[in-house]
C-alpha positions in Angstrom: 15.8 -128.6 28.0 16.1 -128.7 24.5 12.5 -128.0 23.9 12.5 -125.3 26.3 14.8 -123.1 23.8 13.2 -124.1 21.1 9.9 -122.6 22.5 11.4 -119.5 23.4 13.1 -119.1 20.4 9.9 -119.4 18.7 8.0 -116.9 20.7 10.8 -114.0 20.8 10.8 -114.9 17.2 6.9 -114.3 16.6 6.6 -111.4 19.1 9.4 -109.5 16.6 7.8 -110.3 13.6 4.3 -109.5 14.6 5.6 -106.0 15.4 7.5 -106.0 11.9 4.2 -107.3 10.1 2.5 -104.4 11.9 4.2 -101.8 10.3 4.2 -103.5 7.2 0.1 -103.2 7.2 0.4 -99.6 8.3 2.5 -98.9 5.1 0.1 -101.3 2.8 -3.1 -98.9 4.4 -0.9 -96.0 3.7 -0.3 -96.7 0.1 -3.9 -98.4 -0.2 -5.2 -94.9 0.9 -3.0 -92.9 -1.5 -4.0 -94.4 -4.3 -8.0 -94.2 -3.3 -6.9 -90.1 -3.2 -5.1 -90.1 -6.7 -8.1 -91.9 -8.2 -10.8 -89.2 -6.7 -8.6 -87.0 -7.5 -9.0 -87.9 -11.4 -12.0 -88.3 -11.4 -12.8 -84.8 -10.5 -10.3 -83.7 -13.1 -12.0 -85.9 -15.8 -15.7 -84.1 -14.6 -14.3 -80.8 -15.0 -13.2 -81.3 -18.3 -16.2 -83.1 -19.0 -18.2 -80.0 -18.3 -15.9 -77.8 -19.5 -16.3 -79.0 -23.4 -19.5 -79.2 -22.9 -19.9 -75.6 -22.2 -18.0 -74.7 -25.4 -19.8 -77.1 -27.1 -23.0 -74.9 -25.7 -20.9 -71.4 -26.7 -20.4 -72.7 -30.2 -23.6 -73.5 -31.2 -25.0 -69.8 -29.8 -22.0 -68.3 -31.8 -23.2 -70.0 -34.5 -26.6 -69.1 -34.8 -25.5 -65.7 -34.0 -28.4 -64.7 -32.0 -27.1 -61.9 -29.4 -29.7 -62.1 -26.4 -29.7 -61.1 -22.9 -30.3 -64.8 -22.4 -26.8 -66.0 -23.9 -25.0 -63.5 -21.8 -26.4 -64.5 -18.4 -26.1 -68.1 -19.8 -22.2 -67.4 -19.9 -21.5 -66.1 -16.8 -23.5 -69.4 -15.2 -21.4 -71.6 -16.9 -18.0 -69.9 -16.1 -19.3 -69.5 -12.5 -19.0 -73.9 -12.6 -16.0 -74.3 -13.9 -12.9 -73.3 -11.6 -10.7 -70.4 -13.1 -7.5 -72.0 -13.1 -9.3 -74.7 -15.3 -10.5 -71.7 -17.6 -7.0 -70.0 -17.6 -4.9 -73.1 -18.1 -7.2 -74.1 -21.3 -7.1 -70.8 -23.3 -2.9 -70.8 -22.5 -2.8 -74.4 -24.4 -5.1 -73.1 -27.4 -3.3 -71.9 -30.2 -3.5 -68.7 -31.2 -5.7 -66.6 -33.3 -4.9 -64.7 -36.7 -6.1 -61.9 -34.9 -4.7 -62.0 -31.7 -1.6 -63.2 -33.6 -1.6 -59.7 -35.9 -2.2 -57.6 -32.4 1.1 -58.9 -30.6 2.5 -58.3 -33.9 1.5 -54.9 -33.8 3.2 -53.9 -31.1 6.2 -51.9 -31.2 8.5 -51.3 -28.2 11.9 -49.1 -27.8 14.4 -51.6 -25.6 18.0 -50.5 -24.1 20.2 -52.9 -24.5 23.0 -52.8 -21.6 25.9 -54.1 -23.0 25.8 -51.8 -26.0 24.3 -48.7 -24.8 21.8 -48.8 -27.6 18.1 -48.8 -28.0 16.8 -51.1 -30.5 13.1 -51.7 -31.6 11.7 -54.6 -30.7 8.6 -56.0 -32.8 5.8 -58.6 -31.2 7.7 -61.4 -29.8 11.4 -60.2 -30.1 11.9 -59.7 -33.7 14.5 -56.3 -33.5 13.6 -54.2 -36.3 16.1 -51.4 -38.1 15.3 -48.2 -37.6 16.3 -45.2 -40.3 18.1 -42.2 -38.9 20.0 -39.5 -40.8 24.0 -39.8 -40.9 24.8 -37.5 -37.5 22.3 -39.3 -35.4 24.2 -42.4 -36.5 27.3 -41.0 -35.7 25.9 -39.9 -32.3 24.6 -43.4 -31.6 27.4 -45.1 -32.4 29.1 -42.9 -30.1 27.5 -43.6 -27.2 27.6 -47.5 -27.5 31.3 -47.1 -28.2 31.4 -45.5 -24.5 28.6 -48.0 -23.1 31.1 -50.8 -24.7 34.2 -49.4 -23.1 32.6 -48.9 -19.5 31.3 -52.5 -19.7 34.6 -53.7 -20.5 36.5 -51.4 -17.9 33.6 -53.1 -15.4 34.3 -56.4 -16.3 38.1 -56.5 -16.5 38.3 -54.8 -13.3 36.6 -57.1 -11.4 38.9 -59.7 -12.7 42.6 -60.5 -10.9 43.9 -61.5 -14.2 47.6 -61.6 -12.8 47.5 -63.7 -9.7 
């Protein structure tokens, strides 16, 4: 009798792990399979890029020799039409800056309101806030109105607030 439970032991024991080592296997495929994706998936990335410097390679030598064809134009267009836009867009937002284009955004010269204050304030390029000269009753006048723009902000504020509970 002995025996008997021993041998069913072992087979209930054998049935549960065999259904255990099954899943284990369908997780091992799993991961096996994810890692055959990532590696493809590289390996596209690392073509792209390979023929993406060596179209600016190609751009840089026809810059250089500064001959302005027809036949450098339609050579362009072929080689952006093989490399993916976001590829295209995503390298020239990691290059740095030109003098040029740097000078441009510079240039640029925008009238902000400010909310809190009430005032408008010049705002150069990237957000450096330049003076601007006015004569002494346009001052006054300014001042005026971010005195009133700072009192309605505070009455908004405070009356939101419970400050006594």
């Amino acid at each position: 009798m002995g025996k008997e439970k021993s041998k069913k032991r072992r087979r209930s024991s054998s049935s549960s792990s065999s259904s255990s080592s099954d899943s284990s296997q369908k997780k091992k495929k799993l991961r096996m399979l994810k890692k055959k994706l990532k590696k493809e998936q590289k390996k596209t990335e690392k073509i792209l890029k390979k023929k993406l410097k060596e179209e600016k390679r190609k751009m840089k030598k026809k810059h250089r020799s500064k001959s302005r064809s027809r036949e450098t134009s339609t050579s362009k267009q072929d080689a952006a039409a093989d490399i993916p836009i976001e590829l295209m867009e995503k390298s020239k937002a990691m290059a740095p800056m030109t003098k040029e284009e740097w000078e441009q955004k510079q240039s640029v010269v925008r009238r902000v309101l400010d909310e809190d204050s009430g005032r408008y304030r010049l705002i150069k390029g990237d957000g450096e806030v330049l003076e601007e000269i006015v004569s002494r009753d346009r001052h006054r006048q300014i001042n005026r109105q971010a005195t009133q723009a700072d009192g309605a902000y505070f009455q908004a504020n405070t009356v939101d607030r419970n400050i006594y509970p």
